[in-house]
N, C-alpha and C positions, 0 to 999 in steps of 0.2 A: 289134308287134301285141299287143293285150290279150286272156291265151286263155281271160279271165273276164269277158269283156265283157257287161255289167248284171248285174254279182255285187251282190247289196245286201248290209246289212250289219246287224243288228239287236245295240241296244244295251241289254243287261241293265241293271233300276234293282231292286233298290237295285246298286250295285256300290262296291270300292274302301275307300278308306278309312271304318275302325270308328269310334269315341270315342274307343276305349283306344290304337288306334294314334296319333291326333289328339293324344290327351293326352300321350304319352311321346315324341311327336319335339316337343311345344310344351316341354315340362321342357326339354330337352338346351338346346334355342333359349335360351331364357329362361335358362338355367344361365349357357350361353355370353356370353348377355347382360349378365349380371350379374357372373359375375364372371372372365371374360375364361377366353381356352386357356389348357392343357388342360381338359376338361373328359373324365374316366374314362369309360366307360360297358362294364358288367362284362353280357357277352353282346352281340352285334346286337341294338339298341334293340326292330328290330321288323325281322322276316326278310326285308327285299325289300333287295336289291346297292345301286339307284338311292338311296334313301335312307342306307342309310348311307354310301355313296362321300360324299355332299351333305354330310354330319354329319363325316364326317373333314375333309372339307376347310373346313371352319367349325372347326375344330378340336375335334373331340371325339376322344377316344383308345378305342378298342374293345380289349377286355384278356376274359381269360376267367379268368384268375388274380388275386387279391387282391396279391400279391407285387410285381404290376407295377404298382403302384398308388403313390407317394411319398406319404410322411408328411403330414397337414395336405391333399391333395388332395381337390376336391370330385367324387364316386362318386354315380352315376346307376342301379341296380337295370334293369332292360330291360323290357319290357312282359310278358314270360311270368312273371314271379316267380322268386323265391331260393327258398332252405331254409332253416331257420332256420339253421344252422353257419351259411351266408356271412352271413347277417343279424349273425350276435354276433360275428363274426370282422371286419367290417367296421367294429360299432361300437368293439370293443377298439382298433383302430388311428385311433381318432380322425378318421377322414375325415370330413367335409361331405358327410350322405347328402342324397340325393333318390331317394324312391321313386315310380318310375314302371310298377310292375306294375298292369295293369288291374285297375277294381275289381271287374270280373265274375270274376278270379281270387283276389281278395283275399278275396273271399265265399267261397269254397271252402276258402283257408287258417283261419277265420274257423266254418268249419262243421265243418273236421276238428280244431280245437282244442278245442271245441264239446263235441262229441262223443264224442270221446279222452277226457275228462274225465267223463260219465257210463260209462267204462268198454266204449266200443266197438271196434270191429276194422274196417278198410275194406276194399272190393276197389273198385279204380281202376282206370277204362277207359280208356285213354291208347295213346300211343307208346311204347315203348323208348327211351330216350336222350331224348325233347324237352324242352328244357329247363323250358317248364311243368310236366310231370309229373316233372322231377327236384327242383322246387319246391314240387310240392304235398307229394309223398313225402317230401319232407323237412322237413315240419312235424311230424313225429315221428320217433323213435330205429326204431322197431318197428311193424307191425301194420299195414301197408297193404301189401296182397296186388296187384299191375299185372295188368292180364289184356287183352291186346291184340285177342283175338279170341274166338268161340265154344269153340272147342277149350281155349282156357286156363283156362276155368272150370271145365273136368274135374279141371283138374290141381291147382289151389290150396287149399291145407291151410291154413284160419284156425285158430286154436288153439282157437274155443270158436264158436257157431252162434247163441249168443242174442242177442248183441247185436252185429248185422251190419249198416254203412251202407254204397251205394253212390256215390261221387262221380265224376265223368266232365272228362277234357279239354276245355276249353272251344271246342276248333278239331273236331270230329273231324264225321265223317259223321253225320249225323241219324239216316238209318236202320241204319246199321251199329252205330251205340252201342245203339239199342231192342232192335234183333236178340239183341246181349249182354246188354243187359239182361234179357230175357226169360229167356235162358239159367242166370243169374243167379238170378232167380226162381226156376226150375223148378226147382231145387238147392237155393235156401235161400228156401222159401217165406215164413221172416218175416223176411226182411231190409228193412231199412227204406228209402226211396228218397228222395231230393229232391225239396222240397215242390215248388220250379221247380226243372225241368231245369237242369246245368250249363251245357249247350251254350249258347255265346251267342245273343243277338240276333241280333246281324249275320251269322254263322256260317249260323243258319238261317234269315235273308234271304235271303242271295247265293245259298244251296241250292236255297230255293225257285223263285226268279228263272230260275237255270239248269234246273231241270225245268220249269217252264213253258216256257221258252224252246225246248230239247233237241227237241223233234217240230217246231218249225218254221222249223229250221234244219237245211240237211246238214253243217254244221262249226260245233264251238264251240274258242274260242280264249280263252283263260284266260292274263291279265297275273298274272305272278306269279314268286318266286324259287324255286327248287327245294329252298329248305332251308323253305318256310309251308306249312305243315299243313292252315290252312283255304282256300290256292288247289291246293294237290294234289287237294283232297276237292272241288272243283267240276270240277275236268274228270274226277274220276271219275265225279261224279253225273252229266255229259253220257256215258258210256261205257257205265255200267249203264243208261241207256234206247237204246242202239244208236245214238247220234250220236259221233265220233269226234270225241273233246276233246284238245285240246294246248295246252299250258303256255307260253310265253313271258316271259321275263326283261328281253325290250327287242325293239323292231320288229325288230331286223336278225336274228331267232330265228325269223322267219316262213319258212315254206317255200312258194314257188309250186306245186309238185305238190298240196299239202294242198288247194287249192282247185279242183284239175281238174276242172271236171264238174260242176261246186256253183253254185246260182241264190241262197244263202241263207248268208250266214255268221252265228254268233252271236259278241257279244264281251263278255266280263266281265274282271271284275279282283276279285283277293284284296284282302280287308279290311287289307292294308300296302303296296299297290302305290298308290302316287299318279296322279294322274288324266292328269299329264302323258304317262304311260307310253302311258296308253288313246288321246289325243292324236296318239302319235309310232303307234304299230300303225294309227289311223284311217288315217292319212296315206299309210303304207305299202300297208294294203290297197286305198286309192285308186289307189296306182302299180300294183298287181295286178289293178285292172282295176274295181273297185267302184265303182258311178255313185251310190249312195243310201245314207245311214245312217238307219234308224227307230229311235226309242227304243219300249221296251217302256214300257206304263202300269205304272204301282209307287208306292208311296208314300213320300215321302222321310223319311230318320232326322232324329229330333231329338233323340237322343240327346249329352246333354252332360256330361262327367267333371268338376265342380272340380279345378282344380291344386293343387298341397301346399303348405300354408303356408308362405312365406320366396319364392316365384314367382310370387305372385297379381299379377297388374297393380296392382288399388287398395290394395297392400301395399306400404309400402317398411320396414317394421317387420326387427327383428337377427335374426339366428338363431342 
């Protein structure tokens, strides 16, 4: 017996896959296409298990180290960004690069060289350890101050106050970066900010999507791997408005208690979970008992990345 019988199921839009995600598993593809396995890729392409399990067994090699990488082999960058060391270190060893960092990331790298160069200092809102901000950071030796929360911004000692830019991880929480930011502010009242915010597009799509969605659902359910940043930050945003959000990696991570008692479920996907995932969860939450899926109204992305010269379709040009 079904002990969620007429659970519906409401279907967040925008969801799922970004551009930048779109762009960096079409390189690996197109890599692999062209010039056969192995094909390197230095970090997880893009944080979600299902896709890269897909990409190993198409034959791409995931390496976190440059060492494991053979002479003359074609090296694929991941979608969160390098630092410059693996950047000069990759090109000294002569491999066959492809860069596949987003270019909403690249513009960051791109603002803090910028910038560096009239003589400024950063304070970056980021994670510890995520490999996008151990990429942005390392677009320079020195001078970019991490500050993960309100509290950190008590703590951090830039060496000079005049010329102070803030740059932000592009996955993080909408309102929890503003929060810092302010903070930020009120400490170093002329620090200068981005002209547009870092935070991406789709970042703060999926966000907004999931707080409109969060009051008209009792459960939101978030496709996503536990190592992506911007599907952790969507079932928080369902948590901070009092709907109890959970994460999932693949349908079989569903739990039937989670739905006890529930007429409304919500369901989104992070900007690297594939659609397939959202698919295999529908289906599951059908055998839990769900007679109806509604799509939320939303307006579809048309957001579209050019690939890198040497992968273009109407390209067959050397490299």
């Amino acid at each position: 017996m079904n002990m969620n019988a007429g659970l519906e199921v409401l279907l967040a839009e925008p969801r799922g896959f970004c551009a930048g995600v779109d762009r960096a598993i079409e390189i690996v593809e197109r890599a692999l296409a062209k010039f056969g396995a192995p094909i390197y890729v230095r970090h997880e392409i893009v944080h979600n298990t299902y896709v890269v399990n897909d990409l190993k067994a198409k034959g791409a090699v995931f390496i976190e180290d440059l060492d494991d990488v053979p002479v003359g082999a074609t090296l694929v960058f991941s979608a969160h960004g390098v630092s410059r060391a693996v950047q000069q270190e990759a090109a000294a060893r002569s491999f066959r690069i492809f860069d596949a960092t987003c270019p909403l990331v690249t513009k960051v790298h791109v603002e803090v060289a910028k910038l560096a160069k009239e003589g400024y200092e950063f304070i970056m809102i980021g994670h510890k350890g995520h490999p996008e901000v151990e990429g942005t950071m390392g677009q320079l030796d020195s001078g970019i101050h991490l500050v993960e929360d309100v509290h950190d911004v008590a703590r951090i000692q830039p060496t000079q106050t005049a010329k102070l830019a803030v740059v932000t991880q592009t996955t993080l929480s909408v309102d929890d970066a503003a929060a810092i930011a302010v903070a930020i502010k009120t400490r170093f009242p002329n620090v200068r900010e981005p002209k547009q915010q870092d935070i991406c597009y789709a970042t703060q799509n999926r966000q907004d999507a999931v707080k409109l969605m969060s009051p008209q659902v009792d459960v939101v359910v978030v496709v996503g791997s536990p190592t992506s940043s911007n599907s952790n930050r969507l079932a928080e945003v369902a948590r901070k408005l009092g709907t109890p959000g959970y994460m999932v990696d693949s349908a079989d991570e569903l739990q039937p208690q989670w739905f006890q008692g529930s007429t409304r479920v919500g369901l989104t996907a992070g900007a690297s979970a594939p659609e397939i995932l959202v698919t295999q969860v529908l289906a599951r939450l059908k055998a839990l008992g769900a007679v109806s899926v509604q799509r939320m109204p939303g307006d579809p992305e048309s957001v579209k990345f050019p690939l890198p010269k040497g992968l273009r379709p109407d390209q067959n040009e050397e490299i």
